[in-house]
C-alpha positions in Angstrom: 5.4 -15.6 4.7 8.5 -12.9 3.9 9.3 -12.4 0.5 12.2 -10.0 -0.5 12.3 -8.4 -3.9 14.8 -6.1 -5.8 13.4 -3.9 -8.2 15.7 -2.6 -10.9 13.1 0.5 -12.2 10.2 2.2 -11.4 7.8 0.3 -13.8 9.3 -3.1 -12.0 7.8 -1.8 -8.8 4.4 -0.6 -10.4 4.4 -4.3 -12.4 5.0 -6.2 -8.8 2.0 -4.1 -7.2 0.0 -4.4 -10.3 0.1 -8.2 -10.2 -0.8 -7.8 -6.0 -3.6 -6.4 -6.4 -4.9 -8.9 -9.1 -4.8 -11.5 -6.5 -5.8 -9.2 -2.8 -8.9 -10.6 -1.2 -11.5 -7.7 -0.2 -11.0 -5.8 2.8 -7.1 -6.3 1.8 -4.9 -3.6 3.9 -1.4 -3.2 3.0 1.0 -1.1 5.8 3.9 0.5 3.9 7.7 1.8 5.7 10.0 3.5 3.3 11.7 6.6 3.7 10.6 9.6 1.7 11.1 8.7 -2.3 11.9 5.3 -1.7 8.5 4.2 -3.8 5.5 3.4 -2.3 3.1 5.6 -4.3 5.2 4.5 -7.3 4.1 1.0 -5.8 0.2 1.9 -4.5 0.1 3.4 -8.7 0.8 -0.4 -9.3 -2.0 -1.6 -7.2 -4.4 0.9 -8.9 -3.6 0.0 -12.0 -4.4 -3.6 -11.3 -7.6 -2.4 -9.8 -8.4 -0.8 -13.3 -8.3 2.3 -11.8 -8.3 5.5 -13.8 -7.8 8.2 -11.8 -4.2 9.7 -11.4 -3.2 8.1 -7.4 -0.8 10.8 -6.1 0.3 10.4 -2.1 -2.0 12.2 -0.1 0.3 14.1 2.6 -1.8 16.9 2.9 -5.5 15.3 2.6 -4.5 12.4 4.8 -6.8 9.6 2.8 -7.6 9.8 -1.1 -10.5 7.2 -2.1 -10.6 6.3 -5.7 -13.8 4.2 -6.9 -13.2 4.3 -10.8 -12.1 0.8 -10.9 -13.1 -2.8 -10.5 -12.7 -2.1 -6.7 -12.0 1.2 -4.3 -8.8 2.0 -3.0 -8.2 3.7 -0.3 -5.0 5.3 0.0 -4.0 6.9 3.7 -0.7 8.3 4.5 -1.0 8.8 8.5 2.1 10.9 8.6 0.4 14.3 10.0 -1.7 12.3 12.4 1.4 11.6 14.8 0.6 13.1 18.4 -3.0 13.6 17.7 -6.1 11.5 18.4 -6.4 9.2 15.0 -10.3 8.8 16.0 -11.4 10.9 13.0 -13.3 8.0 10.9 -10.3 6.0 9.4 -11.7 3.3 11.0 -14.3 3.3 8.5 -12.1 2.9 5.9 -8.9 0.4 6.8 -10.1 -2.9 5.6 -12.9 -1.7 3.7 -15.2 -4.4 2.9 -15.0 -4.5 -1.2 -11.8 -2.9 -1.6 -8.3 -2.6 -0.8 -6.5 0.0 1.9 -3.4 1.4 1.6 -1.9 3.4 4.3 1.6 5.2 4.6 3.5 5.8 7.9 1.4 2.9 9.7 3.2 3.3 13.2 1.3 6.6 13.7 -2.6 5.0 14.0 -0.8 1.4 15.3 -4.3 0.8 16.9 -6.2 0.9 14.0 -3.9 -1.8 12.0 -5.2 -4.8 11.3 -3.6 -8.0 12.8 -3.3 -9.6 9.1 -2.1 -6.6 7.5 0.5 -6.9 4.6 3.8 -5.1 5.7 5.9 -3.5 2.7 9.2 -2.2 3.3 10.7 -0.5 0.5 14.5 0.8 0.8 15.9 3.1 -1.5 19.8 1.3 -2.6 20.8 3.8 -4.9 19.6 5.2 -8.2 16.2 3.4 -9.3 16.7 0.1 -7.3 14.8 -0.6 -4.4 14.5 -3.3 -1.7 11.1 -4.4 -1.1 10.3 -7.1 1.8 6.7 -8.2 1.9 5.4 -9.9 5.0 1.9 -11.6 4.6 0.5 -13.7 7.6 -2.6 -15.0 5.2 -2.3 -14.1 2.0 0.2 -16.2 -0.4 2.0 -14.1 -2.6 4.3 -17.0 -4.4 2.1 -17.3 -7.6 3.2 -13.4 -8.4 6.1 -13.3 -6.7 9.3 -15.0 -8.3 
């Protein structure tokens, strides 16, 4: 199913995530597109904070992956943009659909053979000033009772 959101602030954003995460199975991935700023670790912050996570998630361009395991489940947060041209075969697979947590990863299209086939796909678009676009698309998981 497709849902399309608009998101008026940045809180908005970190309140939809929030309330996805609340309801992800285990072994959840979630593939996020967005230009630079456009506010998917505004919107990964949200999922953390519905994990009950209390470390401080910031994107993690130059590590690759950032794991956090303070929470009710881990997160693992990958942004493959620095692995385009180069062999992704570096142990990601170890982590995308981690078995009690949830996997984020940034910039998808660049480890395409280590997706998922029932990956959520988030598109956020920048529209000017703090709104924001968002298109979910979720093969298996139903997003209706958080999404109005």
């Amino acid at each position: 199913m497709t849902y399309e959101i608009f998101s008026n602030s940045s809180s908005f954003t970190m309140e939809l995530g929030e309330k996805i995460a609340n309801i992800l199975p285990d072994g959840s991935t979630i593939c996020f597109d967005g230009d630079l700023g456009a506010g998917k670790t505004t919107f990964v912050r949200g999922l953390a904070k519905g994990l009950n996570i209390s470390d401080v998630v910031q994107s993690p361009t130059f590590n690759i992956m950032k794991v956090y395991f303070k929470g009710d489940r881990p997160l693992i947060h990958i942004d493959a943009y620095r692995l385009a041209d180069i062999n992704p075969d570096i142990g990601l697979d170890e982590y995308i659909g981690y078995e009690n947590g949830i996997t984020v990863i940034e910039w998808p299209q660049f480890i395409k053979e280590l997706i998922p086939s029932n990956a959520i796909e988030i598109n956020i678009q920048h529209m000017g000033d703090d709104k924001r676009k968002i298109v979910i698309d979720s093969k298996d998981v139903d997003l209706s009772s958080v999404i109005k």
